[in-house]
mmCIF file of the N, C-alpha and C atoms, coordinates in Angstrom:
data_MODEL
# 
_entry.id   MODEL 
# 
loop_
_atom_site.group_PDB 
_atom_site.id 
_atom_site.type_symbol 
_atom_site.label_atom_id 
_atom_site.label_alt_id 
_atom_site.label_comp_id 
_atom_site.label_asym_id 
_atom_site.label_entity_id 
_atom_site.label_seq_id 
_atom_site.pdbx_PDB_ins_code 
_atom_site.Cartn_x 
_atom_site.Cartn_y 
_atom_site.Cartn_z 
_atom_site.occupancy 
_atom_site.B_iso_or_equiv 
_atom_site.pdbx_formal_charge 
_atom_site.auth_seq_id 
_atom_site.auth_comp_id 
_atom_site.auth_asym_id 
_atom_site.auth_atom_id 
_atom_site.pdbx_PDB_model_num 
ATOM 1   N N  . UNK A 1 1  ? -13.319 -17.595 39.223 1.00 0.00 ? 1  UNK A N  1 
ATOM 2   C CA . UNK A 1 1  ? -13.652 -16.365 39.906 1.00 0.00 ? 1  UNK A CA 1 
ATOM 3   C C  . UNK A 1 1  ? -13.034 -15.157 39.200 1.00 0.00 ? 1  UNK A C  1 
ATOM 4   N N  . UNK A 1 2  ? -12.180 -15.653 38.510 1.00 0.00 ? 2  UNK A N  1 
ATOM 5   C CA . UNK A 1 2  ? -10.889 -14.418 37.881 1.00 0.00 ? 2  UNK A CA 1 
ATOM 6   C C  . UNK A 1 2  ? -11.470 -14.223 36.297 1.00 0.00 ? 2  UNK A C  1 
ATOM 7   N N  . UNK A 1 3  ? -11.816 -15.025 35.954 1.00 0.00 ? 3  UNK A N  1 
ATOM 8   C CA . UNK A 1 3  ? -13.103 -14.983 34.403 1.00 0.00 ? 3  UNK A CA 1 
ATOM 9   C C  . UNK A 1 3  ? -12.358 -15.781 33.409 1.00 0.00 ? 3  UNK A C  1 
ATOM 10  N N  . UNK A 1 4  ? -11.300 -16.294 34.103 1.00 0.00 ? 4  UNK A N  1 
ATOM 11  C CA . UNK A 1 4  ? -10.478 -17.480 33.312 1.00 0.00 ? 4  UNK A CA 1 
ATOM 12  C C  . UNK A 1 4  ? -10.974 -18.576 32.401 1.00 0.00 ? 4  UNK A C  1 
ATOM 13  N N  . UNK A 1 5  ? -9.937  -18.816 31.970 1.00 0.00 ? 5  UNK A N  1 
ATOM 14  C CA . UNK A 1 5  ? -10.149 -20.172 30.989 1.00 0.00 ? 5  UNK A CA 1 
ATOM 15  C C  . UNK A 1 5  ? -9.689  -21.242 31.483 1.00 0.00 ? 5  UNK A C  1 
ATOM 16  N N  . UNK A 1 6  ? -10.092 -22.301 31.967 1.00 0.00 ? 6  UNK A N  1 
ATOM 17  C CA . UNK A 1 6  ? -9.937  -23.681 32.520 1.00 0.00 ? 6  UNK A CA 1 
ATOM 18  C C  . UNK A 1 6  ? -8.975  -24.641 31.641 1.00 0.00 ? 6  UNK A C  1 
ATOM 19  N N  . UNK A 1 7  ? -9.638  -24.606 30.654 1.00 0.00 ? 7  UNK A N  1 
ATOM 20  C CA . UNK A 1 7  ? -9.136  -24.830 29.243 1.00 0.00 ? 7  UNK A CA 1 
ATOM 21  C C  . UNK A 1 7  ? -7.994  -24.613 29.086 1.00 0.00 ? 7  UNK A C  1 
ATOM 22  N N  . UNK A 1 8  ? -8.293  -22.825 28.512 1.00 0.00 ? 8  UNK A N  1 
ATOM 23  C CA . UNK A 1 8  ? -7.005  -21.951 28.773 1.00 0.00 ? 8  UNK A CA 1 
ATOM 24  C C  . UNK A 1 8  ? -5.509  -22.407 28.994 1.00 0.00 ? 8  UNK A C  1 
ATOM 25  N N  . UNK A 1 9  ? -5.608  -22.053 30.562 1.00 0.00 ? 9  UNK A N  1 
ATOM 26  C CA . UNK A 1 9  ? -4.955  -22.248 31.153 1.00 0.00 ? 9  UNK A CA 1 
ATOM 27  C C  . UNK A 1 9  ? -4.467  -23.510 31.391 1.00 0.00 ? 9  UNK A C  1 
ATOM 28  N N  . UNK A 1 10 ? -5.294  -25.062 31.522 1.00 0.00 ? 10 UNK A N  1 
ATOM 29  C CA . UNK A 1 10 ? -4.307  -25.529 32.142 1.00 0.00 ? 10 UNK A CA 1 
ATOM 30  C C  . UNK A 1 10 ? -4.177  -26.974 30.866 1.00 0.00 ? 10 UNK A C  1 
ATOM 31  N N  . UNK A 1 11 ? -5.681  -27.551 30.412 1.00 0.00 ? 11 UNK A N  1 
ATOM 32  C CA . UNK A 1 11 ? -5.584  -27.735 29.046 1.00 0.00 ? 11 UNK A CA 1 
ATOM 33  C C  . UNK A 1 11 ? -4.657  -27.990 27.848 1.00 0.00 ? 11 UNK A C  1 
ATOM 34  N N  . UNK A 1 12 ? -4.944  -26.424 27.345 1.00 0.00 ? 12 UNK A N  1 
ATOM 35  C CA . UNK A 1 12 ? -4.154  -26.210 26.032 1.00 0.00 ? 12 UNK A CA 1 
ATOM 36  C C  . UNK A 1 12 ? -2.622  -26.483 26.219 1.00 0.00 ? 12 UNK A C  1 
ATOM 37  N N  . UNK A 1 13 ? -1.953  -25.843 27.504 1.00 0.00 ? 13 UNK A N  1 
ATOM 38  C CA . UNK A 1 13 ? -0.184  -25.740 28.001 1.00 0.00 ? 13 UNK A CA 1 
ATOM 39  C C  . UNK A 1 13 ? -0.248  -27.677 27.211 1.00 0.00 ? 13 UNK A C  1 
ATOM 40  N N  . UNK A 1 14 ? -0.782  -28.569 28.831 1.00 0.00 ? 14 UNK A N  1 
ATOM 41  C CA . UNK A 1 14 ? -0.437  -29.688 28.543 1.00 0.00 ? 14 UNK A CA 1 
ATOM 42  C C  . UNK A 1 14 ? -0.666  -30.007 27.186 1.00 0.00 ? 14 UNK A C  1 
ATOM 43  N N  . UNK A 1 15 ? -1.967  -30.196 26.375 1.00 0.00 ? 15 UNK A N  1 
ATOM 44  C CA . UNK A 1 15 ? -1.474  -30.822 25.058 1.00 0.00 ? 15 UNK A CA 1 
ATOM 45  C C  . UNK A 1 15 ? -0.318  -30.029 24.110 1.00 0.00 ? 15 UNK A C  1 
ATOM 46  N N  . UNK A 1 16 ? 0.081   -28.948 24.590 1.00 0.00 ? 16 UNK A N  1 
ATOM 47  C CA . UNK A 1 16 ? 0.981   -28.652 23.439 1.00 0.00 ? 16 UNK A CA 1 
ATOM 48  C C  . UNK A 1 16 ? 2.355   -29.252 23.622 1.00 0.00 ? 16 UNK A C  1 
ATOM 49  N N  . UNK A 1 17 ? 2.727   -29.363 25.593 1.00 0.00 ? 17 UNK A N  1 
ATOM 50  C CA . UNK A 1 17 ? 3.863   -30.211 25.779 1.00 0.00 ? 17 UNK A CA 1 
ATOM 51  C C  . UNK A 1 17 ? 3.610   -31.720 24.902 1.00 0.00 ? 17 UNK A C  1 
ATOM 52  N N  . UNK A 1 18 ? 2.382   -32.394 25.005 1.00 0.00 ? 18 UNK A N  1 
ATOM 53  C CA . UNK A 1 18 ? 2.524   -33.821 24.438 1.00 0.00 ? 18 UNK A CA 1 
ATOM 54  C C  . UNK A 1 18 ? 2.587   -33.736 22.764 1.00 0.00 ? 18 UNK A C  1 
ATOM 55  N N  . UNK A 1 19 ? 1.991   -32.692 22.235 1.00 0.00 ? 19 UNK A N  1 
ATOM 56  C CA . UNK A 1 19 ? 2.383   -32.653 20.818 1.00 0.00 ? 19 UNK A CA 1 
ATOM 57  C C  . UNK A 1 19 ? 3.234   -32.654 20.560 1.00 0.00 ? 19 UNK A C  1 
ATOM 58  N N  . UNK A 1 20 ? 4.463   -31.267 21.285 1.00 0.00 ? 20 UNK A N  1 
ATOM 59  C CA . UNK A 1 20 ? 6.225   -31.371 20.688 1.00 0.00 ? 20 UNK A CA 1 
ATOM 60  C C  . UNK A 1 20 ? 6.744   -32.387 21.188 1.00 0.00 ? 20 UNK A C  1 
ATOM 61  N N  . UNK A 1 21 ? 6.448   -33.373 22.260 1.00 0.00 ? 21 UNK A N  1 
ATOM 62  C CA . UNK A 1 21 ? 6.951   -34.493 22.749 1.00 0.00 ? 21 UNK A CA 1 
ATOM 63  C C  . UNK A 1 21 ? 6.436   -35.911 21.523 1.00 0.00 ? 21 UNK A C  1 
ATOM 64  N N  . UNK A 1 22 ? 5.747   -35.573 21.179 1.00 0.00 ? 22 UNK A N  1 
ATOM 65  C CA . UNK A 1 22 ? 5.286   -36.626 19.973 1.00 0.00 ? 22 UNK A CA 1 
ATOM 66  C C  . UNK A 1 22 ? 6.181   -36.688 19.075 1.00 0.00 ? 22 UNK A C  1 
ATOM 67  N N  . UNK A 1 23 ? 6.265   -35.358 18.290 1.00 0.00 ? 23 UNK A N  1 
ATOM 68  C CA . UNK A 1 23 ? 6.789   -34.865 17.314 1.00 0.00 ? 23 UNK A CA 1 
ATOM 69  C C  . UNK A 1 23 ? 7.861   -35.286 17.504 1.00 0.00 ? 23 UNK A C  1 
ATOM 70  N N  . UNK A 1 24 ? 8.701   -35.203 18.640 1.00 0.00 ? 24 UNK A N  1 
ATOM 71  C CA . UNK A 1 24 ? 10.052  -35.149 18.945 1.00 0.00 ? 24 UNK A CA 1 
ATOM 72  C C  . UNK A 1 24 ? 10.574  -36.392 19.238 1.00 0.00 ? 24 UNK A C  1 
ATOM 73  N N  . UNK A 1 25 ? 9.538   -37.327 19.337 1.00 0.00 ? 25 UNK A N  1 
ATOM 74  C CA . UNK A 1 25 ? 9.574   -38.683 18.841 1.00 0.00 ? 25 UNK A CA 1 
ATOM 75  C C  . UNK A 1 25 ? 9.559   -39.155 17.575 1.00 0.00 ? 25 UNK A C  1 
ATOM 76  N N  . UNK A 1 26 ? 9.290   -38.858 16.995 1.00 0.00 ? 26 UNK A N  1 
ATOM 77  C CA . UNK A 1 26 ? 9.288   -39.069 15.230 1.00 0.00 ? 26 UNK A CA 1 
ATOM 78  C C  . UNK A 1 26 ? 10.564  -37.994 14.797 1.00 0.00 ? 26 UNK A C  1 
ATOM 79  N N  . UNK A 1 27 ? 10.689  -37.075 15.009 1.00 0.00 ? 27 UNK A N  1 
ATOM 80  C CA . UNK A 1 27 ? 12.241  -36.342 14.025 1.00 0.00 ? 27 UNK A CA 1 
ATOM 81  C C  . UNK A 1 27 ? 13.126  -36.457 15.205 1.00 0.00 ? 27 UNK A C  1 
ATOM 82  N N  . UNK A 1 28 ? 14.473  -37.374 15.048 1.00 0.00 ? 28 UNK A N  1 
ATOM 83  C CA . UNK A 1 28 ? 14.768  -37.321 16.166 1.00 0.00 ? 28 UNK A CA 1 
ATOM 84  C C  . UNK A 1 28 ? 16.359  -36.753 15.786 1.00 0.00 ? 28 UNK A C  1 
ATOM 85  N N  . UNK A 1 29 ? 17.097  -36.500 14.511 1.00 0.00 ? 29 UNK A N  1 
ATOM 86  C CA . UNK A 1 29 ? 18.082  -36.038 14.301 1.00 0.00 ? 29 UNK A CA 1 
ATOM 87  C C  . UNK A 1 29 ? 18.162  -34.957 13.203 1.00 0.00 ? 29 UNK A C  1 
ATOM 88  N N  . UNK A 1 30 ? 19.221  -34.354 13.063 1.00 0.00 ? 30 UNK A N  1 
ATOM 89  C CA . UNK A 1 30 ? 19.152  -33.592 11.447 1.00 0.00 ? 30 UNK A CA 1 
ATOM 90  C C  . UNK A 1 30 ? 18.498  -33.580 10.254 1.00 0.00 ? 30 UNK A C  1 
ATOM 91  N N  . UNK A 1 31 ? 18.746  -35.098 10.173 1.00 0.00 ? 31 UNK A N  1 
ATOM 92  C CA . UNK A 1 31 ? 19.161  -35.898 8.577  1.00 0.00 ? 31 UNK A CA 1 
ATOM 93  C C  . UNK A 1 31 ? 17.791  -36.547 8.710  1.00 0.00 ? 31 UNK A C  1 
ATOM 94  N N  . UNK A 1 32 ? 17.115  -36.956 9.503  1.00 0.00 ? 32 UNK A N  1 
ATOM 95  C CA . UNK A 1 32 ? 15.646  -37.576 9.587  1.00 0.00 ? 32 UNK A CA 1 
ATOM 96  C C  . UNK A 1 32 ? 14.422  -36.772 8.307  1.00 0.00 ? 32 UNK A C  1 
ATOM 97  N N  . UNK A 1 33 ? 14.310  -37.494 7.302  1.00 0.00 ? 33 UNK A N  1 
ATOM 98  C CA . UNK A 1 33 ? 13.255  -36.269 6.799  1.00 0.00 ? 33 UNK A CA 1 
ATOM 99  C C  . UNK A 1 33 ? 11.610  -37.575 6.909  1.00 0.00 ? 33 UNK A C  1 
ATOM 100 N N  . UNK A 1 34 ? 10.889  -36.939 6.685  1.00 0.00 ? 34 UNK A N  1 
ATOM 101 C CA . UNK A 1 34 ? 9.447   -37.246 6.368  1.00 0.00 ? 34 UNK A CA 1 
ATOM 102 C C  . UNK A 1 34 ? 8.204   -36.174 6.203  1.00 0.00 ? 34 UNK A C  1 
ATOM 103 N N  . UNK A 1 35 ? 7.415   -36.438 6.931  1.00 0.00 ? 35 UNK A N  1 
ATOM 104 C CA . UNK A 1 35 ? 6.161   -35.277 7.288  1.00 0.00 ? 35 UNK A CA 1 
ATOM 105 C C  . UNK A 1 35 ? 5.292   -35.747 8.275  1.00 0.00 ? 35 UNK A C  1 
ATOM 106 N N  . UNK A 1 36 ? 5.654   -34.927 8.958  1.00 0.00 ? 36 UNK A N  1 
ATOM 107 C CA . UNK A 1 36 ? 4.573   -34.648 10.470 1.00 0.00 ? 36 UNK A CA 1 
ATOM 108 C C  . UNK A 1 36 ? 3.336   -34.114 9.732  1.00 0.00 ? 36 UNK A C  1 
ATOM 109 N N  . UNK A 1 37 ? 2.013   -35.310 9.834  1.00 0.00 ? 37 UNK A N  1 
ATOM 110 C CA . UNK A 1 37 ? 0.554   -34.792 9.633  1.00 0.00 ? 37 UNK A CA 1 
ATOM 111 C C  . UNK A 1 37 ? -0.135  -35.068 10.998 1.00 0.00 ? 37 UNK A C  1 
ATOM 112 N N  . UNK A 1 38 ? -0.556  -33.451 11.327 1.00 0.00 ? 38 UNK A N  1 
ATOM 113 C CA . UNK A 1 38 ? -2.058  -33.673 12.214 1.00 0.00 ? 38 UNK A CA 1 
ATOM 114 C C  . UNK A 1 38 ? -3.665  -32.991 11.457 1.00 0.00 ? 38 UNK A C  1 
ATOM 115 N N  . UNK A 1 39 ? -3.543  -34.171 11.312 1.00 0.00 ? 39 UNK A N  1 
ATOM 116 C CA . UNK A 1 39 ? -4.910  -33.884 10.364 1.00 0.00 ? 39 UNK A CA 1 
ATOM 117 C C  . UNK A 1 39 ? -6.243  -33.819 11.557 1.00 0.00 ? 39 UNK A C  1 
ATOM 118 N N  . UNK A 1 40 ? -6.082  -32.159 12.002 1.00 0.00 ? 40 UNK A N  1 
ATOM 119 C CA . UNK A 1 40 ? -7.403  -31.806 13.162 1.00 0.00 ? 40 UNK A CA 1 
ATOM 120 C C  . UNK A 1 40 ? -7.281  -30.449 12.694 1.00 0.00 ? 40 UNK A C  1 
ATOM 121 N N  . UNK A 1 41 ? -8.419  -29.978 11.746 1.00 0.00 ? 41 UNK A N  1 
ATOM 122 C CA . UNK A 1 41 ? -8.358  -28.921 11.583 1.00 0.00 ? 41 UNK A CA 1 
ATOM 123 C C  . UNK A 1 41 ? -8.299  -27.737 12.521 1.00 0.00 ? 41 UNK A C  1 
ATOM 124 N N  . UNK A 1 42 ? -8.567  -28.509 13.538 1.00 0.00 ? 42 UNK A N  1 
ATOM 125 C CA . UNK A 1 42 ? -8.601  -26.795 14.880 1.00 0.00 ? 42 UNK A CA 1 
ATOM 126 C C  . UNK A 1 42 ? -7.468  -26.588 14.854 1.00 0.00 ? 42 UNK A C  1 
ATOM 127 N N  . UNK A 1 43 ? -5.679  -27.151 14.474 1.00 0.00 ? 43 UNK A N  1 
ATOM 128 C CA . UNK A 1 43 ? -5.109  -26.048 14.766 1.00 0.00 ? 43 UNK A CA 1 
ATOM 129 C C  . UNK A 1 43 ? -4.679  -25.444 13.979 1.00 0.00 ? 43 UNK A C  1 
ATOM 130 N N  . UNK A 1 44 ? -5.600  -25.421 12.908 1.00 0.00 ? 44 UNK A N  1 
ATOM 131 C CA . UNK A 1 44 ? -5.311  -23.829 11.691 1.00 0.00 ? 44 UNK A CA 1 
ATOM 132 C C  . UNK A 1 44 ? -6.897  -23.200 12.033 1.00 0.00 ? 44 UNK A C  1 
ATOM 133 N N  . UNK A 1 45 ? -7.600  -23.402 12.507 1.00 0.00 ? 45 UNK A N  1 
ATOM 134 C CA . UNK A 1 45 ? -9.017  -23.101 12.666 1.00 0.00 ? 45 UNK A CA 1 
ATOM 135 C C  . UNK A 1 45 ? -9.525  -22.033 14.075 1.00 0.00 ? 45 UNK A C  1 
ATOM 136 N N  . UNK A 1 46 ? -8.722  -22.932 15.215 1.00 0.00 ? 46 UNK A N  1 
ATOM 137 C CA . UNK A 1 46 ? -8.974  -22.595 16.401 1.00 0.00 ? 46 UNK A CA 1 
ATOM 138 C C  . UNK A 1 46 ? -7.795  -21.081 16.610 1.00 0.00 ? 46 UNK A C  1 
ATOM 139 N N  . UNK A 1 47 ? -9.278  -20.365 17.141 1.00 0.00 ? 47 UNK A N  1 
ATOM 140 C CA . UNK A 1 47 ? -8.460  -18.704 16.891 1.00 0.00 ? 47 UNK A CA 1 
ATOM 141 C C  . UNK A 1 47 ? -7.142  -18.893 18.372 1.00 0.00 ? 47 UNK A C  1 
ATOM 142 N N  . UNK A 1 48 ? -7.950  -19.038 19.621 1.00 0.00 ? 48 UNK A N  1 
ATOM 143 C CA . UNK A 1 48 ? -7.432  -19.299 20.421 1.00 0.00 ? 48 UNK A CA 1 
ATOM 144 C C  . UNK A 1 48 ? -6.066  -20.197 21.357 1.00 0.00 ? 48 UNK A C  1 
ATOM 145 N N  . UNK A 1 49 ? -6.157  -21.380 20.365 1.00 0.00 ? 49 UNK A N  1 
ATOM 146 C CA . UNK A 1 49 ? -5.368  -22.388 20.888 1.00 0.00 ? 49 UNK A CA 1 
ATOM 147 C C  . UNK A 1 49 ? -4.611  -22.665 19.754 1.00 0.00 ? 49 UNK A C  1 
ATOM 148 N N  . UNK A 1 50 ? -5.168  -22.738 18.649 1.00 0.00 ? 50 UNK A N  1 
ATOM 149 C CA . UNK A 1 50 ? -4.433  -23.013 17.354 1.00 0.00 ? 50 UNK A CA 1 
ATOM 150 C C  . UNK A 1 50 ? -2.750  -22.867 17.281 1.00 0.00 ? 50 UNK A C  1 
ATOM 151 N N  . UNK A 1 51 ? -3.357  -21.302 17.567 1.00 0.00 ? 51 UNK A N  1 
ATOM 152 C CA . UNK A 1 51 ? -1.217  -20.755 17.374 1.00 0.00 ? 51 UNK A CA 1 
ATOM 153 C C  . UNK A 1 51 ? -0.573  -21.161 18.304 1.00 0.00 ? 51 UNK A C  1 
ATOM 154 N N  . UNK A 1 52 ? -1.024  -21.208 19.493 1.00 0.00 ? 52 UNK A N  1 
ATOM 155 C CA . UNK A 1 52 ? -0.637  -21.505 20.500 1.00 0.00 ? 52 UNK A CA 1 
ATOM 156 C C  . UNK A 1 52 ? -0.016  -22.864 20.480 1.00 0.00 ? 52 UNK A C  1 
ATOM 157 N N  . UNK A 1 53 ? -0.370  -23.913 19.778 1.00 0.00 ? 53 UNK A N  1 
ATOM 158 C CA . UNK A 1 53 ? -0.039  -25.151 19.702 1.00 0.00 ? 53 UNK A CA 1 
ATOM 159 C C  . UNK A 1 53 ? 0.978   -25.373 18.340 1.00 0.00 ? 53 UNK A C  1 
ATOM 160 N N  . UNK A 1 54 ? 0.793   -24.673 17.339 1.00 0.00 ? 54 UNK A N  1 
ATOM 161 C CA . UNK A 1 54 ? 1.562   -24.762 16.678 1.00 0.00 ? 54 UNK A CA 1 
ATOM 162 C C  . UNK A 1 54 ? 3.385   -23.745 16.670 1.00 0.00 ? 54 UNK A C  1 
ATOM 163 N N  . UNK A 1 55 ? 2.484   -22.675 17.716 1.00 0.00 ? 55 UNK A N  1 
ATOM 164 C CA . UNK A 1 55 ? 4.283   -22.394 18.265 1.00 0.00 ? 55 UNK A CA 1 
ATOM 165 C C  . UNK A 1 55 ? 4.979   -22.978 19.206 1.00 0.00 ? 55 UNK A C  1 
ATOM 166 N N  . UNK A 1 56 ? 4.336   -24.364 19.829 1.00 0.00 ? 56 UNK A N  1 
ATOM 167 C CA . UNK A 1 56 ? 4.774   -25.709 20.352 1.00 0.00 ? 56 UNK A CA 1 
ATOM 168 C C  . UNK A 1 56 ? 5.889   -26.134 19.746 1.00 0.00 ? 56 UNK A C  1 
ATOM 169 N N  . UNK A 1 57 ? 5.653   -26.232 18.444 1.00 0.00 ? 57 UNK A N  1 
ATOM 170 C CA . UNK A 1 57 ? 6.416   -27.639 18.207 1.00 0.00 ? 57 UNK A CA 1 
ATOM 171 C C  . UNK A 1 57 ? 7.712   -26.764 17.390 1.00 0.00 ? 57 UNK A C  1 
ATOM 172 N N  . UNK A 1 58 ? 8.652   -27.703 17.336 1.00 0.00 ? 58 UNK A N  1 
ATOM 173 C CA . UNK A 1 58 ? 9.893   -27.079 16.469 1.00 0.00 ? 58 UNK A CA 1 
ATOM 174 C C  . UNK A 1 58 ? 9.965   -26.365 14.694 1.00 0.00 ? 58 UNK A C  1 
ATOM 175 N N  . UNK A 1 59 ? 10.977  -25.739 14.802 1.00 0.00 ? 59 UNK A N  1 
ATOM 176 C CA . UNK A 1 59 ? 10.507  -24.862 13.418 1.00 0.00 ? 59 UNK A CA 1 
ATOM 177 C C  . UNK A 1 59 ? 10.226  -25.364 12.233 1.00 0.00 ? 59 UNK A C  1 
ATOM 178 N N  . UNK A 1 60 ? 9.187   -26.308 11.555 1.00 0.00 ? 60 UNK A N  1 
ATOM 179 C CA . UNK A 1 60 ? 8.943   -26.944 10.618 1.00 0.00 ? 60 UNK A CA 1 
ATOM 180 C C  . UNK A 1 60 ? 8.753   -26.266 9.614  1.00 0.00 ? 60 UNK A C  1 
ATOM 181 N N  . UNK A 1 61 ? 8.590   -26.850 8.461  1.00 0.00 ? 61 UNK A N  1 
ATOM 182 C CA . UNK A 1 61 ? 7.881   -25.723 7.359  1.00 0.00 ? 61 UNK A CA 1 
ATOM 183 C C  . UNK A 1 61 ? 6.320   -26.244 7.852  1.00 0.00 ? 61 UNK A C  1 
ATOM 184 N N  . UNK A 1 62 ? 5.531   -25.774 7.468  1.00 0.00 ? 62 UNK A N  1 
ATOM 185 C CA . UNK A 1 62 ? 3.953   -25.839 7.527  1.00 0.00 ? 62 UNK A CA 1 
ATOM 186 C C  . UNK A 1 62 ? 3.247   -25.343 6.808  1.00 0.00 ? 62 UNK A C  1 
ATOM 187 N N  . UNK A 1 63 ? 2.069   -26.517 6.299  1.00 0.00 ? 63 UNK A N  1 
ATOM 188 C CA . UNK A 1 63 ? 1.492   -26.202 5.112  1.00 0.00 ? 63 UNK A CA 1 
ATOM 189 C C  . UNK A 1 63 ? 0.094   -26.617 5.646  1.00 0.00 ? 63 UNK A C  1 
ATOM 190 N N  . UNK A 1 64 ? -1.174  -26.214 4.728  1.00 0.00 ? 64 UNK A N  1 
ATOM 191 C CA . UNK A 1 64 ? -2.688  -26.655 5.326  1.00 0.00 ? 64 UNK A CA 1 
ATOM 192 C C  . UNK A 1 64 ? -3.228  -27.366 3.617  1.00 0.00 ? 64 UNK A C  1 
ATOM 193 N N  . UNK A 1 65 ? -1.762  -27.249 2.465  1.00 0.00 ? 65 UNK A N  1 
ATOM 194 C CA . UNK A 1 65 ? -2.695  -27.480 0.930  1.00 0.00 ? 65 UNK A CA 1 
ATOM 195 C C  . UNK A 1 65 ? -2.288  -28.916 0.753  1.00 0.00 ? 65 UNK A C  1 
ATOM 196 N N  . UNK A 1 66 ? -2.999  -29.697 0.521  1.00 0.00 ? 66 UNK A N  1 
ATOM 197 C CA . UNK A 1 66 ? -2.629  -30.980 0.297  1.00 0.00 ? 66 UNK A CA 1 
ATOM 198 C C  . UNK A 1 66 ? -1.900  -31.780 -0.984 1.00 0.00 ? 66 UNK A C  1 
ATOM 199 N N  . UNK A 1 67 ? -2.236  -30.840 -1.887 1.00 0.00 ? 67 UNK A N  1 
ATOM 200 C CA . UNK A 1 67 ? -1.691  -31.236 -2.880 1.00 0.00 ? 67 UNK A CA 1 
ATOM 201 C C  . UNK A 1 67 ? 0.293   -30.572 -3.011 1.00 0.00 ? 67 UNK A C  1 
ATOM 202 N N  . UNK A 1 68 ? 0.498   -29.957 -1.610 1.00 0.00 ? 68 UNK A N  1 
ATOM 203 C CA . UNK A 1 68 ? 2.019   -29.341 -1.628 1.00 0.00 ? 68 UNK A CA 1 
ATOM 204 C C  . UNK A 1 68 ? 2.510   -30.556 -0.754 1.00 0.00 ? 68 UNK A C  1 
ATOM 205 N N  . UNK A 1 69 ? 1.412   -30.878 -0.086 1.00 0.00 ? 69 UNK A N  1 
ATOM 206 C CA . UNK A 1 69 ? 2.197   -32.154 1.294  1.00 0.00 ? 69 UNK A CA 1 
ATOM 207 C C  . UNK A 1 69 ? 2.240   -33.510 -0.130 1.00 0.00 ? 69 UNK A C  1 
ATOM 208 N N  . UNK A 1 70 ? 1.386   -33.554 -0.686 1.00 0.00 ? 70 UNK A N  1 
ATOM 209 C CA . UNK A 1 70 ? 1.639   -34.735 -1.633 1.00 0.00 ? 70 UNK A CA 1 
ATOM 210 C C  . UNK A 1 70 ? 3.086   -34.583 -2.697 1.00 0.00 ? 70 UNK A C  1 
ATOM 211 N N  . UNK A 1 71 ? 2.987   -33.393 -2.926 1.00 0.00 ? 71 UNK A N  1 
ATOM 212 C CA . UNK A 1 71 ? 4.770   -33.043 -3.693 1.00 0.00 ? 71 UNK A CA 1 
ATOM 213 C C  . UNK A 1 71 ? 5.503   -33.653 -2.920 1.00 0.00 ? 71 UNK A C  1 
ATOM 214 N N  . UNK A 1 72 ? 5.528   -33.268 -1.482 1.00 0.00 ? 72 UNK A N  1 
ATOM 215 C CA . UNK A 1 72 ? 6.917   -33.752 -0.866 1.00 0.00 ? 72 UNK A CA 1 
ATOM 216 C C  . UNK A 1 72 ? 6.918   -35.082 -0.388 1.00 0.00 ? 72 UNK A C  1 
ATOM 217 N N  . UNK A 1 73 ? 5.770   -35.912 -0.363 1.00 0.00 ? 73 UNK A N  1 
ATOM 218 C CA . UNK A 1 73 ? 5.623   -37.068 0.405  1.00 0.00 ? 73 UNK A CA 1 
ATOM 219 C C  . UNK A 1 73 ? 6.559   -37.910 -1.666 1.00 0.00 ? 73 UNK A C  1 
ATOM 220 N N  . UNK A 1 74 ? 6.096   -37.445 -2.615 1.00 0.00 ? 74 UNK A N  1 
ATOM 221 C CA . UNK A 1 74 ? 6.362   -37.924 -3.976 1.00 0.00 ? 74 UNK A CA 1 
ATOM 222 C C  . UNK A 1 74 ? 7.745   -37.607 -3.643 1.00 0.00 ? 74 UNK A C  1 
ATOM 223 N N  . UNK A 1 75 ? 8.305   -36.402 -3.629 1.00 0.00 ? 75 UNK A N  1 
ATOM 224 C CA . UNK A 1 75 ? 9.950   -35.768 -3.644 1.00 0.00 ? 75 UNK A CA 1 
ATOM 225 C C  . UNK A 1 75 ? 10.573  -37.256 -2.755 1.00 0.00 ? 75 UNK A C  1 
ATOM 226 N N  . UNK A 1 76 ? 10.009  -37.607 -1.776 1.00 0.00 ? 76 UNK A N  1 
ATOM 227 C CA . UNK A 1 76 ? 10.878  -38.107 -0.235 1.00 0.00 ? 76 UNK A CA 1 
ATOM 228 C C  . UNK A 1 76 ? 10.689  -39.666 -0.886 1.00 0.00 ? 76 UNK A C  1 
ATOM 229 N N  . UNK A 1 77 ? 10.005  -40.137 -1.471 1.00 0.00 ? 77 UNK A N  1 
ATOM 230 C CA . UNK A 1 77 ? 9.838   -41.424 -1.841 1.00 0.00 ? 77 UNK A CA 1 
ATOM 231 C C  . UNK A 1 77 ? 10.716  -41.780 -3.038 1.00 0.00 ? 77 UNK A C  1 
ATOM 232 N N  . UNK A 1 78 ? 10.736  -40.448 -3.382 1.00 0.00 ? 78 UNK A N  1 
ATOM 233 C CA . UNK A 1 78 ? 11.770  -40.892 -5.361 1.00 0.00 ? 78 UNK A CA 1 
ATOM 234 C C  . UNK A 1 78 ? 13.758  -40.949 -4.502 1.00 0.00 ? 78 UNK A C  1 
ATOM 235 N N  . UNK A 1 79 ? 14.208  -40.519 -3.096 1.00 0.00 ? 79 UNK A N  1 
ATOM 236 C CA . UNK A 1 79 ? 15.306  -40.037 -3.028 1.00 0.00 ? 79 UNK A CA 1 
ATOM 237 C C  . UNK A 1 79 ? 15.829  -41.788 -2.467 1.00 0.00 ? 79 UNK A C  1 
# 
């Protein structure tokens, strides 16, 4: 009635709690290294929800080029 987003509003909140709750299952200390991939382009794509989900999760570096995620997946395997 209000011209809302269904979505929006109630949607997008929850998956972004289960994303940093994912995430936060996989890095769980300091010293933990690897790489968090979500390979769904909507959230570099999606104007709306995108940022929104990626200012979810904790301060990572973040990248969308694959050949920079392959440097570090090479860097993390040689240590």
């Amino acid at each position: 009635a209000q011209g809302g987003s269904g979505f929006a509003a109630v949607s997008v909140p929850i998956a972004a709690v289960r994303l940093a709750q994912g995430v936060g299952r996989l890095i769980r200390a300091n010293g933990d290294r690897g790489v968090v991939a979500v390979l769904d382009s909507r959230l570099e794509t999606a104007r709306g929800y995108g940022p929104f989900l990626r200012r979810s999760l904790p301060p990572f570096w973040y990248t969308t080029r694959r050949e920079v995620v392959q440097g570090a997946l090479t860097r993390l395997a040689a240590d």
